[in-house]
N, C-alpha and C positions, 0 to 999 in steps of 0.2 A: 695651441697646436703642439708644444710640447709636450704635455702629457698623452697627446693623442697618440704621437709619433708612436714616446716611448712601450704604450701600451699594446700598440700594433707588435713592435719589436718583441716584446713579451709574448704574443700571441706567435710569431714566425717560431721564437723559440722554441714552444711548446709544441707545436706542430709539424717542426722543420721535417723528421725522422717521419715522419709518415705521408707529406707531401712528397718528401723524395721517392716513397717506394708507389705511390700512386699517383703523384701531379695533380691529383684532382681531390683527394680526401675529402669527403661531407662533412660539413658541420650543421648541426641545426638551427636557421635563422631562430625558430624561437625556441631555444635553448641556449642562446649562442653567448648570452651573461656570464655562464662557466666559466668559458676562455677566451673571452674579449668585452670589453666595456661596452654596455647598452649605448646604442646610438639616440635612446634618449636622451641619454647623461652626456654625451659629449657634441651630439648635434642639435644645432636649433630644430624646432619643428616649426609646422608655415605661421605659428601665430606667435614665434619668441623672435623671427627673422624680421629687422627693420629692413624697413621699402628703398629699393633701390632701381633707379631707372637702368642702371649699368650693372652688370656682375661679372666677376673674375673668373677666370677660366682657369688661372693657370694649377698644374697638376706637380705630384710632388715626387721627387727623384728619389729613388729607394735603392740607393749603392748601400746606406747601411743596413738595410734589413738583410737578415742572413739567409741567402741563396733565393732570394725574390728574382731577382732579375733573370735565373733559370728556370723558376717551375712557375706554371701560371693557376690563376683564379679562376673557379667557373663558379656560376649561378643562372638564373632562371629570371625572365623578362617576358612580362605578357601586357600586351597592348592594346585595349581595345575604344572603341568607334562605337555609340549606342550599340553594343552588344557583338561586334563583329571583332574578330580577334586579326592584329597583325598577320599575316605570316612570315615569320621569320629563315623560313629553310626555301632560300629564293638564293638564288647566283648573288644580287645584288649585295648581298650579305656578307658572301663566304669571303673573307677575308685574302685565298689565293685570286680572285676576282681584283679584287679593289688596292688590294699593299701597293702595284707598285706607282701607279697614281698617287693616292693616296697615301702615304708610308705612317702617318701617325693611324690609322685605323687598327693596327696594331694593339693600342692601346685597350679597345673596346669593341668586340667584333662578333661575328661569328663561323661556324665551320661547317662546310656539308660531311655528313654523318659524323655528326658531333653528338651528344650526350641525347640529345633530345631536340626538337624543333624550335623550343624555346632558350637553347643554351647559348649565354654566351658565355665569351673568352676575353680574357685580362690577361695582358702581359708587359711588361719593362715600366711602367708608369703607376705609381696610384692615381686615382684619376677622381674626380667630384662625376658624381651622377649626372651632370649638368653636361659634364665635358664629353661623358660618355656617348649622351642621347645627340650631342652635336656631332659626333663621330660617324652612327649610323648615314646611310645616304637617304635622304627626303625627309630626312626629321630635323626637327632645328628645336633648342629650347631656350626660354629666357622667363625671368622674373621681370614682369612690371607692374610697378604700384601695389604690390604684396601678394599677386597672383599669377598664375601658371599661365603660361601661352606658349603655345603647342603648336608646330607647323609639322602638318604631317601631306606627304605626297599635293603639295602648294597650296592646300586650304590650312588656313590658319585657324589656333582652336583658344579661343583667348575667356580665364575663366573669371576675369571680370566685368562682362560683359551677361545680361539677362537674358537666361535660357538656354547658359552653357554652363557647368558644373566641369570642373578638373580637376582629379585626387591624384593624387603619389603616394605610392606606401613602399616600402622596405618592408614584407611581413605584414606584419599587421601594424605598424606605426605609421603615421604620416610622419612624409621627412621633406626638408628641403631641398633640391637638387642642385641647391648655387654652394653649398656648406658641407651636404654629404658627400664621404667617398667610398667609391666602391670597395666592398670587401668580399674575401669568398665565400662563398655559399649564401650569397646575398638572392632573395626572389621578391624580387621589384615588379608591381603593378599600376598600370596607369591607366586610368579607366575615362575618358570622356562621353559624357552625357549631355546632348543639346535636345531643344525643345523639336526638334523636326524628329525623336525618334516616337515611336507609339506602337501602343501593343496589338494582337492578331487581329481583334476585332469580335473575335471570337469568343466562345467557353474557354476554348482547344490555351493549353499553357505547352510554352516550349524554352527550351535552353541550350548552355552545353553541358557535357560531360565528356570532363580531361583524365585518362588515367595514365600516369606515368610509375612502371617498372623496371628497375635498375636499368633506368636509361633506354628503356623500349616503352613511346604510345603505341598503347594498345588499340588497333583496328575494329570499329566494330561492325564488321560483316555481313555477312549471310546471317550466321549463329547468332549475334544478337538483335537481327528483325525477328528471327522466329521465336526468339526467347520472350519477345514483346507479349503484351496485353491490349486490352480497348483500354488503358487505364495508363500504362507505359510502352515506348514503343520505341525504334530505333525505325526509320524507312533508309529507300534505295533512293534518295533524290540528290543525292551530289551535294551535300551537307555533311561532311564529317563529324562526328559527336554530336548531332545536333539529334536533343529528345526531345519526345511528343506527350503530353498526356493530357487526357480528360476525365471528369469524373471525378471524385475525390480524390486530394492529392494523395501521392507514395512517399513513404520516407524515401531517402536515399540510400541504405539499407536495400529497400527492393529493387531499388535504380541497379543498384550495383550488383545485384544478383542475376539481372539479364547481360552484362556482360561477359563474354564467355574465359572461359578457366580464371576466373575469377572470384572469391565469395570474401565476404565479411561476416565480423564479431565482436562484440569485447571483451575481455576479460578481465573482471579485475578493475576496470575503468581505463582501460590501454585498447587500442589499435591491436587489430590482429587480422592480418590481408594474406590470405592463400593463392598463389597462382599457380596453377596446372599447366602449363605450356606443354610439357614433353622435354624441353630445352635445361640446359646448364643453367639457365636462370629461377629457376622454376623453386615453389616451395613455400612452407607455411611463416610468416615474419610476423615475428613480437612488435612492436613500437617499445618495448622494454629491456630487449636484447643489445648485447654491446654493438657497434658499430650499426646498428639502425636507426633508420629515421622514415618515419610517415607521417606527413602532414595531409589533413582534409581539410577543403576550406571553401565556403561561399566566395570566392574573389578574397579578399582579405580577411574573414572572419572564419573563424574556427568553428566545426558544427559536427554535434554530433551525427554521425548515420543510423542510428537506431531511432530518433527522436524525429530529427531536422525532416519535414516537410516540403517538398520542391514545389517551388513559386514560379510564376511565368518571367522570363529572364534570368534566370539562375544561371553563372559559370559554377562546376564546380568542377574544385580541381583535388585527386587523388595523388599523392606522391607518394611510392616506395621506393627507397636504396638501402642496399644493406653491402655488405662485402664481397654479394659474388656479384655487383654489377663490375661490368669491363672496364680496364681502364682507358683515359681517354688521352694521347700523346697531344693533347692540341690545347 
């Protein structure tokens, strides 16, 4: 834990001047070896973690990190249930809700109109993943006998047990959540899968489709049912993100093409995402430019959009941030 500390420290330092003027500075989880130690290399993953019936909670005081205890961490948490995602942007959440009850939520939380629906917030504590997901209200987590067990809204999701699957990722790593600690610009995924879930029944394939721009998900509309095809399609049914397609599949690429003031490209073998709003947000972004970051990913795997082909149950998730998103005081 020593080297861990000191490397954290080294990361506050290199970063201090620019959390100050932002509070929230992006880092890229997968770039993020630059300027902090791979969490492969300093955290077990679920199969270097000896089995423990009991695991430790406790979290680690950061008086000497420099100016941690005023500026806090954000990152990105999605959750889902055979294929249904959390929602995370519920009162139950919002951290002015729940402090004064509750006063360590603090620790792991989140904010109404905060960054995104998926964002939370880190402050005064580092804290283990583990300590985090206890912190939420209706979730509970613990390791036993070397695997995940998930209590979510009082069904338990336990993934040693046949015809329940439970992953943890940081990125694209699996991580342990009794070992890991949270860091900024960490985007954590937890995916459970039991044997009660099954598909349409149908030809008919469907998913989601997340896009996040400097901190605005984008809505998709009116503009994107009609931008639809028999082949891709966006309906009116009270499903947010949720596509339709039949027929031979679409790259994503075309998915992303019926979202409106939206387009894609690559250049070069780099990301390059245009959005037209009309808005202060608005504009053409490298993945190769300073202060940018876009990540596209099937759930935790990296895909390209010009190639990647949409399968029935696909999440995918589009992230842009560059420097003209807002900052966020929370």
């Amino acid at each position: 834990m020593t080297d861990r500390r000191a490397s954290r420290r080294r990361v506050l330092v290199g970063t201090g001047a620019l959390l100050g003027l932002a509070g929230c500075t992006e880092l890229s989880d997968s770039n993020a070896s630059s300027t902090r130690s791979s969490p492969t290399e300093n955290a077990p993953t679920e199969t270097d973690t000896a089995d423990t019936t009991t695991t430790s909670e406790t979290d680690t005081e950061t008086e000497e990190g420099p100016g941690y205890k005023q500026y806090h961490w954000h990152g990105r948490l999605f959750f889902e249930i055979d294929g249904t995602l959390v929602d995370f942007d519920q009162p139950k959440y919002y951290l002015d809700n729940i402090e004064d009850e509750r006063p360590e939520t603090v620790y792991f939380h989140f904010h109404d109109g905060a960054h995104g629906p998926n964002e939370w917030s880190n402050e005064k504590r580092i804290v283990t993943f583990q300590r985090a997901l206890n912190l939420l209200p209706d979730i509970g987590y613990e390791r036993r006998d070397g695997a995940h067990r998930i209590t979510y809204d009082g069904t338990t999701y336990d993934g040693s047990r046949s015809g329940t699957d439970v992953s943890i990722h940081r990125g694209t790593e699996r991580i342990d959540p009794t070992t890991y600690e949270v860091q900024h610009d960490d985007n954590f995924w937890i995916s459970i899968q039991t044997e009660t879930a099954s598909g349409s029944g149908t030809d008919e394939r469907s998913g989601k489709l997340i896009v996040d721009v400097n901190n605005r998900r984008l809505d998709f509309g009116a503009d994107a049912r009609q931008a639809g095809s028999d082949r891709f399609e966006f309906r009116d049914d009270g499903q947010p993100y949720t596509w339709y397609s039949a027929g031979d599949p679409v790259t994503l690429e075309h998915a992303l093409a019926t979202v409106p003031n939206v387009s894609y490209e690559q250049r070069d073998g780099s990301h390059v995402v245009s959005y037209e709003s009309g808005g202060d947000h608005a504009g053409t972004y490298h993945e190769t430019d300073d202060a940018t970051q876009i990540i596209v990913r099937e759930r935790t795997t990296p895909v390209d959009p010009t190639s990647y082909t949409l399968q029935d149950g696909d999440v995918v998730w589009v992230y842009v941030h560059t420097a003209n998103a807002p900052d966020n005081e929370h």
